[in-house]
N, C-alpha and C positions, 0 to 999 in steps of 0.2 A: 504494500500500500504506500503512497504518495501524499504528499500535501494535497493534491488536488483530488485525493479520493477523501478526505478528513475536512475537505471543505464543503466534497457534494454531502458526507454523512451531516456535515451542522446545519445545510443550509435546507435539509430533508428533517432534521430532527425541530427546524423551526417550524415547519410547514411542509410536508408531508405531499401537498396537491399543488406544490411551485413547480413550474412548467420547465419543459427540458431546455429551452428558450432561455428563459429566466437566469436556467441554474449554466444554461452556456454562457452568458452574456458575467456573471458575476466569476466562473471558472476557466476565462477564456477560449473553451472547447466550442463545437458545435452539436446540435442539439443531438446528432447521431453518435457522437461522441460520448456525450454525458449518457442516453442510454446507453450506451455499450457495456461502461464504467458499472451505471445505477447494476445492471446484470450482472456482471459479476462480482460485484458488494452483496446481493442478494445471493449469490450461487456459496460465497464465500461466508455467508451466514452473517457478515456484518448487520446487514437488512434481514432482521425476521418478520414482519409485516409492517400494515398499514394498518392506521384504524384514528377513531375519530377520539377527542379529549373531553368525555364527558365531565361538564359540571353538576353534581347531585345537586345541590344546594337549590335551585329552582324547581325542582321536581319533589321538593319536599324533604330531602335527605338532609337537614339541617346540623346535625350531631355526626361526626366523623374525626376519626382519630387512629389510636393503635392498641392491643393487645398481645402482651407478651403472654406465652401458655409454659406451662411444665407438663406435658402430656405422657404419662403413663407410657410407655413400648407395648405394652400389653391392649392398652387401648388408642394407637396411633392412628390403625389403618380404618378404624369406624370414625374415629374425630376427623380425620384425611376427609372422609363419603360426607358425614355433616357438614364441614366446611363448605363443599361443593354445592352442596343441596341449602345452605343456608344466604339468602340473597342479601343479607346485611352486610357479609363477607364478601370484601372486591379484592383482596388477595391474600397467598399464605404464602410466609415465607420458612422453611426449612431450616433450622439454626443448629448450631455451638454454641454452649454456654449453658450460662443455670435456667434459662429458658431454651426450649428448644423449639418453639413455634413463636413466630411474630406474622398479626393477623392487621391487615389493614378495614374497618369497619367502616358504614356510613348507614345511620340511620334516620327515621323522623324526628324522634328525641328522646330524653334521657330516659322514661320507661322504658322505652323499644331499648337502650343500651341495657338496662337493669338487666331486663329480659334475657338479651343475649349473653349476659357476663353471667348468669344465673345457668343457662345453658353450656357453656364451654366451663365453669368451674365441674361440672361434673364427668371432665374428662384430667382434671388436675390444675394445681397453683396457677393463679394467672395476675397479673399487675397489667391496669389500663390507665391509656393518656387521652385525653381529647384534643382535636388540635384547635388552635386558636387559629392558626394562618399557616398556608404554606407558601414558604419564600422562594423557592423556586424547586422543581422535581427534575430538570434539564441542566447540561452544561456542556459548553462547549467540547467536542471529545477533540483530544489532542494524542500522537504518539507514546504510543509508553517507551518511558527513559528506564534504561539497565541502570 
């Protein structure tokens, strides 16, 4: 990979539907160029999809935050199936540490969380954060330094 492929990932992680045009004109390529590139960033798994940046917050999902778990080994692979099947839950992350699940949540509000952290306590320990703001979830990606 090249500086001009770390430009088309930042200028796609800005905006996702900027035109091949766009990204030639800021990458000095042509637009059959930058597809060529976008192809094989995607082939090379740089690019694993596309998809659109929902905000819950207007849909009602007022209350969103995080939940660290201590989930049992015994009971991981049904808390796994719950997590999936529970739509408060927009993601689960796999951990190290004295927690070993970190859950991202979003819901109506703080009964709906009562609720949920009433439900995942009975899979093991868990400590939860609400967030206040997020300051930003992107960053420019740059080469990694040895």
């Amino acid at each position: 990979m090249d500086q001009t492929d770390y430009q088309i990932l930042n200028l796609l992680q800005e905006d996702g539907r900027r035109s091949l045009r766009y990204i030639g004109k800021r990458v000095a390529l042509s637009p059959s160029a930058v597809k060529e590139r976008i192809h094989r960033l995607e082939d090379f798994g740089a690019i694993s999809g596309y998809q659109a940046q929902i905000d819950r917050s207007p849909l009602g999902y007022h209350v969103s935050g995080f939940i660290f778990a201590a989930v049992d080994s015994k009971k991981y692979v049904v808390f796994c199936d719950f997590c999936a099947q529970a739509p408060e839950i927009t993601a689960f992350y796999h951990m190290v540490g004295n927690f070993n699940v970190l859950l991202r949540f979003a819901v109506h509000d703080v009964k709906a969380l009562d609720a949920l952290v009433a439900r995942i306590k009975t899979f093991g320990d868990s400590r939860t954060s609400i967030e206040l703001q997020t300051v930003f979830e992107k960053k420019t990606i740059r080469p990694v330094t040895q």
